[in-house]
N, C-alpha and C positions, 0 to 999 in steps of 0.2 A: 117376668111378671105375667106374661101374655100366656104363657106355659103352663105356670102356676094357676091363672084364672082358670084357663080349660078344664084342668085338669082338676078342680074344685066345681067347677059345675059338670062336668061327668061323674064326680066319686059324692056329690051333698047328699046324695039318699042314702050310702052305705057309709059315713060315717057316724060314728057313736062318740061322743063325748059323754055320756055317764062314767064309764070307765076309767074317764083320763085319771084321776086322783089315783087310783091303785095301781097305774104302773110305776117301773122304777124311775126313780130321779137322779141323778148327780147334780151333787153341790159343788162339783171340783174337791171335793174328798177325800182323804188317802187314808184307810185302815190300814195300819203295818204290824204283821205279829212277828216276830221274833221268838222261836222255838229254845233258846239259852243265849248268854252273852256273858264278855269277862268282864264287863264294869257293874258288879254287883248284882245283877239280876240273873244268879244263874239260873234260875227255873222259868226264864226269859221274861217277856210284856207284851205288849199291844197297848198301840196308840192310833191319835187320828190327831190328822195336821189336812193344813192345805197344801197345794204342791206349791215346793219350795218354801214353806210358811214357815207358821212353828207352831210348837204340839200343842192341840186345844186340850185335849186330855190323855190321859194315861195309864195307866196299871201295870204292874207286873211283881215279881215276889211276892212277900205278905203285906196283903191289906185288911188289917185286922185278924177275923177267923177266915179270910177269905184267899187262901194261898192259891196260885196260878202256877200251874206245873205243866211246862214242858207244851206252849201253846205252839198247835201247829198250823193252823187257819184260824181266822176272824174275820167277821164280817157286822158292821154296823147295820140294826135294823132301824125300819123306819120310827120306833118311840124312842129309840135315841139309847134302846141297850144294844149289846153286841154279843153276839153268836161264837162262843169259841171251842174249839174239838182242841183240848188237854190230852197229847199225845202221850205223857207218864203218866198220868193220874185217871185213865182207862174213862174219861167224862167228855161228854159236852155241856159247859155251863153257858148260860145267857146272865148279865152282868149289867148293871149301870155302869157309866162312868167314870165311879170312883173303883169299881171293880167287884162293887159285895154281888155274890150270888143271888139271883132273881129265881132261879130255875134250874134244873141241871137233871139229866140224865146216865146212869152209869150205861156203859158199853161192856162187853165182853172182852175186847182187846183196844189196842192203840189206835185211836181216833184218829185219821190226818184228813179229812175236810169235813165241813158242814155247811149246811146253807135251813134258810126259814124259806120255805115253800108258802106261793099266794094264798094257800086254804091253811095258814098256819101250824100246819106238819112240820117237821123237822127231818130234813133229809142226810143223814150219816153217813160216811165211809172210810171204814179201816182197813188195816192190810189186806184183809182176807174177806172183808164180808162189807155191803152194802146194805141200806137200813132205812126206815122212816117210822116215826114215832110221832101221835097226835101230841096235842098240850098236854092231856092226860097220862102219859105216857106209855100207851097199849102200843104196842107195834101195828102196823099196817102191812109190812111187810119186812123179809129179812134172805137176803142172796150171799149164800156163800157158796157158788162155783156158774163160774165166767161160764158164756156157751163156746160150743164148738173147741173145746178140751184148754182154752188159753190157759197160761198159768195165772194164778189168783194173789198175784202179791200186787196189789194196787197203787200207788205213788200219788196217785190225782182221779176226783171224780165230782161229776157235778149234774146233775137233772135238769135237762132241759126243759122247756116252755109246754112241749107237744109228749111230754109224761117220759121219755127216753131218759135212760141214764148212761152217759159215756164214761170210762173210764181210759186211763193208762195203766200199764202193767210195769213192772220191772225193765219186763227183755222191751218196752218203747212200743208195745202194741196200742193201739186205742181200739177200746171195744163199745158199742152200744150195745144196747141193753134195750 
């Protein structure tokens, strides 16, 4: 506590609580996407549960006009829809709940992550190419070839805080960006 104190009255002038609302929270939350499966969902789902819980909601195959093909990342945003890069269906759709389409963007190839960036862009990456797209959806930007000659088959990628974007490759390199 004494530690604590000090070190609250050395840091009370540079902290900011305006801020505090916009960062991330966890509720003990689990987004689970499942890319296919043999108990009926072959064009797989996404759900959210709490750990160890059980599933608050769901989606996956057809819900209504709103078929879910081949989800390869998900992510719950803070209104309570969720961000999903449809690794067959060359999309990333943002979704309520029950699953109907809010919003969706076509890609050029097989989408395997996304994320909703703080200035609400949409940050994308496929095999081959890395991407951001306002709500409108103009591009902001579009990278298809890694520096320094890496190969460009991606597996994982994600934007950091301070504008970087890391990725993994195939051959297990992680490259920033």
């Amino acid at each position: 506590a004494k530690a604590w104190g000090k070190w609250l009255d050395d840091n009370k002038d540079k902290i900011d609580l305006a801020n505090l609302g916009d960062r991330e929270t966890f509720l003990g939350l689990v987004t689970i996407t499942e890319y296919d499966n043999q108990v009926g969902n072959i064009n797989g789902q996404v759900w959210e549960s709490a750990r160890g819980g059980a599933k608050r909601w769901g989606f996956g195959g057809l819900q209504g006009n709103a078929q879910l093909i081949g989800a390869m990342d998900a992510h719950t945003l803070p209104n309570g829809r969720v961000l999903v890069a449809e690794n067959s269906a060359n999309r990333v759709t943002e979704r309520d709940s029950k699953g109907e389409i809010k919003w969706q963007f076509p890609v050029p190839n097989n989408p395997i992550a996304c994320q909703r960036l703080p200035n609400g862009n949409t940050f994308i990456a496929c095999y081959n190419m890395v991407m951001e797209v306002r709500p409108d959806k103009s591009e902001v930007y579009k990278i298809t070839q890694l520096p320094n000659g890496a190969q460009f088959y991606i597996f994982g990628a994600h934007k950091t805080k301070n504008g970087h974007i890391v990725v993994i490759n195939a051959q297990g390199n992680v490259v920033e960006m």
